[in-house]
ROPALUM-337004 format. One record per residue (C-alpha): residue in one letter; x, y negated, z. Coordinates in nm, 4 decimals. Layout:
<recs>
('A' (X Y Z))
...
</recs>
This chain:
<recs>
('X' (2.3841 2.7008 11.9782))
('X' (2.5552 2.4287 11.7669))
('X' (2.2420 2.2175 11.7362))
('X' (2.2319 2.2463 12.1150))
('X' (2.5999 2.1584 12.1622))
('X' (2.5359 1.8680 11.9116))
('X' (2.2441 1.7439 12.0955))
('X' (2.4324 1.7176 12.4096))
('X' (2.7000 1.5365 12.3042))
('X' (2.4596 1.2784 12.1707))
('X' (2.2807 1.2332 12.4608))
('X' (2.5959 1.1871 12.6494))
('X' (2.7570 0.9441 12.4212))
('X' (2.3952 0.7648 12.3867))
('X' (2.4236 0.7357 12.7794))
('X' (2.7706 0.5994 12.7888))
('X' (2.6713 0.3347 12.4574))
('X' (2.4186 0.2230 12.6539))
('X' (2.6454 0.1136 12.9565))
('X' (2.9151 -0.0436 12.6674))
('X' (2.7015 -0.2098 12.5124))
('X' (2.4972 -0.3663 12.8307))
('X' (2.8195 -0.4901 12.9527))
('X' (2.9426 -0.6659 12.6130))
('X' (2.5821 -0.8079 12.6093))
('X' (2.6791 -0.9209 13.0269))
('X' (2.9980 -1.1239 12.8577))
('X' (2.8431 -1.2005 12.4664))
('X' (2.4645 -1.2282 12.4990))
('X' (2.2406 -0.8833 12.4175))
('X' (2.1663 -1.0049 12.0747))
('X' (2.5382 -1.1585 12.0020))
('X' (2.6060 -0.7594 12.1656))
('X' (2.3311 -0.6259 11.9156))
('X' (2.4645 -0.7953 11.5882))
('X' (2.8688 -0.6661 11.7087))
('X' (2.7414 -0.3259 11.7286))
('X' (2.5287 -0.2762 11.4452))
('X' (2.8659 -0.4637 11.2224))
('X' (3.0809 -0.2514 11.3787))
('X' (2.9054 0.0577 11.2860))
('X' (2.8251 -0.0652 10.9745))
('X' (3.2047 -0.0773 10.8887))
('X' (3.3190 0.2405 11.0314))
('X' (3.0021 0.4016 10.8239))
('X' (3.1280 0.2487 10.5166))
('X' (3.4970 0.3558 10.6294))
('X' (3.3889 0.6817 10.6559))
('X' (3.2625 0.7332 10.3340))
('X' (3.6162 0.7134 10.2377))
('X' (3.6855 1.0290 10.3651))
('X' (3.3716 1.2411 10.3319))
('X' (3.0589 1.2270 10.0728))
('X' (2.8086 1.4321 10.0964))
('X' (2.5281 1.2782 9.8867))
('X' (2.4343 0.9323 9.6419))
('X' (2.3118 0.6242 9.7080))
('X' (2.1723 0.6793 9.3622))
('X' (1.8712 0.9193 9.5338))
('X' (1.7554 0.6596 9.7894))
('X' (1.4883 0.5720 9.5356))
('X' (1.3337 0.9061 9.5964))
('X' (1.3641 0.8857 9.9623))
('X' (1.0296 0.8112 10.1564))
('X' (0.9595 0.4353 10.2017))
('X' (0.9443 0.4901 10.5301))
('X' (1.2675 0.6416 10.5638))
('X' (1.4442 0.3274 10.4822))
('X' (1.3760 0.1299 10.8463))
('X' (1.6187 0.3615 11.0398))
('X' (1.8434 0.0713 11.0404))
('X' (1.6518 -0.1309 11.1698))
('X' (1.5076 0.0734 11.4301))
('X' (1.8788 0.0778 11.5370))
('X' (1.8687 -0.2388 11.6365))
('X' (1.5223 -0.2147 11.8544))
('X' (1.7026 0.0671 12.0082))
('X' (2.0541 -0.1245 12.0527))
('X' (1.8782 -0.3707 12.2076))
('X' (1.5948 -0.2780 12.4125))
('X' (1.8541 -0.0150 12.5579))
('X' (2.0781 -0.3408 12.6342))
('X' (1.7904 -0.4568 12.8292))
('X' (1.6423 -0.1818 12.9711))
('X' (1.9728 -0.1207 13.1401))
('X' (2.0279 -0.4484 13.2568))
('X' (1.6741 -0.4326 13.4574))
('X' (1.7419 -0.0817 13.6082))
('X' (2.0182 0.1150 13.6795))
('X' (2.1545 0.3129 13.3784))
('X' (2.0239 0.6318 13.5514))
('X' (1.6729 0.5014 13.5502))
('X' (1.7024 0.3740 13.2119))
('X' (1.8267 0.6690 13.0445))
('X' (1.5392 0.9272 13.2407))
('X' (1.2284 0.6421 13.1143))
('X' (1.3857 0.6235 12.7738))
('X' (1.3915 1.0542 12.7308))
('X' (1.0518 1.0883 12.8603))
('X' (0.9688 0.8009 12.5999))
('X' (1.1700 1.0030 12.3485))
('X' (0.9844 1.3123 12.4463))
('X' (0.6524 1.1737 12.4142))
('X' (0.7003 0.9681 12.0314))
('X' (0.8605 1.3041 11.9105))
('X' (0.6012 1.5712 12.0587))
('X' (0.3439 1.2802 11.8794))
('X' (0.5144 1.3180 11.5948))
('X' (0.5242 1.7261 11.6029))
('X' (0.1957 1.7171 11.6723))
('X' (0.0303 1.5102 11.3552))
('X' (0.3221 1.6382 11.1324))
('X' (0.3973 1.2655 11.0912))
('X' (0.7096 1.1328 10.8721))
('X' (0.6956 1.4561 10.6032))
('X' (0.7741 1.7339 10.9539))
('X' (0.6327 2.0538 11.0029))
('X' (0.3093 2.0183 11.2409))
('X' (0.3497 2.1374 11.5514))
('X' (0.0445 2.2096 11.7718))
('X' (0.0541 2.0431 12.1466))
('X' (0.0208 2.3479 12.4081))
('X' (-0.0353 2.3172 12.7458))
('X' (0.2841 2.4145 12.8668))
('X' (0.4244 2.1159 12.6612))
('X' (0.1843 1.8903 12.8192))
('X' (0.3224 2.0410 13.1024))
('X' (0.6279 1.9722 13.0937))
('X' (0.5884 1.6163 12.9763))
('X' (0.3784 1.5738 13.2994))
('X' (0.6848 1.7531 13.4927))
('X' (0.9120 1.5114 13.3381))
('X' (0.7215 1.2019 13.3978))
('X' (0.6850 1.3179 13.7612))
('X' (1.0517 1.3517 13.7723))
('X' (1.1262 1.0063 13.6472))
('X' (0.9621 0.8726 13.9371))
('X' (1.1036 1.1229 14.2146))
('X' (1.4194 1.0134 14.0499))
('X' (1.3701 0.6490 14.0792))
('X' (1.3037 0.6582 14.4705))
</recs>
């Protein structure tokens, strides 16, 4: 139940980000926008290290090469999100980028990519993504 919780608090703050962010980008430029919100969170990262550790930077050598361009992913999604946004209605947006979302991870379930457990496709999940994809453009009428 907490992971569920936690999930939907993401997705609620990712929705509201988005909007933020799209309107500093309206005022700043998206990637003026970009480069404030990645510094931002930067800092308050950093800041909260102050408070809580739970790890070392010493053990990012044994971390996965791989595992090292979240960052930077960060700022694809920042920015295409500023974007995306800013050519549909955050609504739209937010249902094209989930079904996106849904698709890359049940990909990555699927071929056990990145180190996860594999995770055969079904048909009900093929399903579903149809359902969802359907409902994207229901939702956009």
């Amino acid at each position: 139940m907490f992971g569920v919780l936690v999930c939907i608090a993401a997705g609620a703050a990712m929705s509201v980000q988005g909007v933020m962010n799209t309107r500093l980008g309206e005022h700043v430029g998206a990637s003026e926008a970009n480069a404030f919100v990645q510094a931002t969170a930067a800092a308050l990262a950093a800041a909260a290290l102050l408070f809580h550790r739970d790890g070392s930077f010493a053990a990012l050598g044994s971390a996965p090469w791989y595992s090292w361009f979240g960052g930077a992913l960060g700022l694809v999604i920042t920015l295409t999100v500023m974007l995306g946004m800013r050519a549909l209605t955050p609504a739209t947006a937010v249902s094209v980028i989930l079904v996106s979302q849904l698709l890359t991870a049940g990909a990555i379930d699927a071929l056990g990519l990145m180190g996860t457990e594999r995770v055969p496709l079904s048909w009900a999940k093929a399903l579903g993504a149809a359902l969802m994809i359907a409902g994207v453009v229901i939702f956009k009428r």
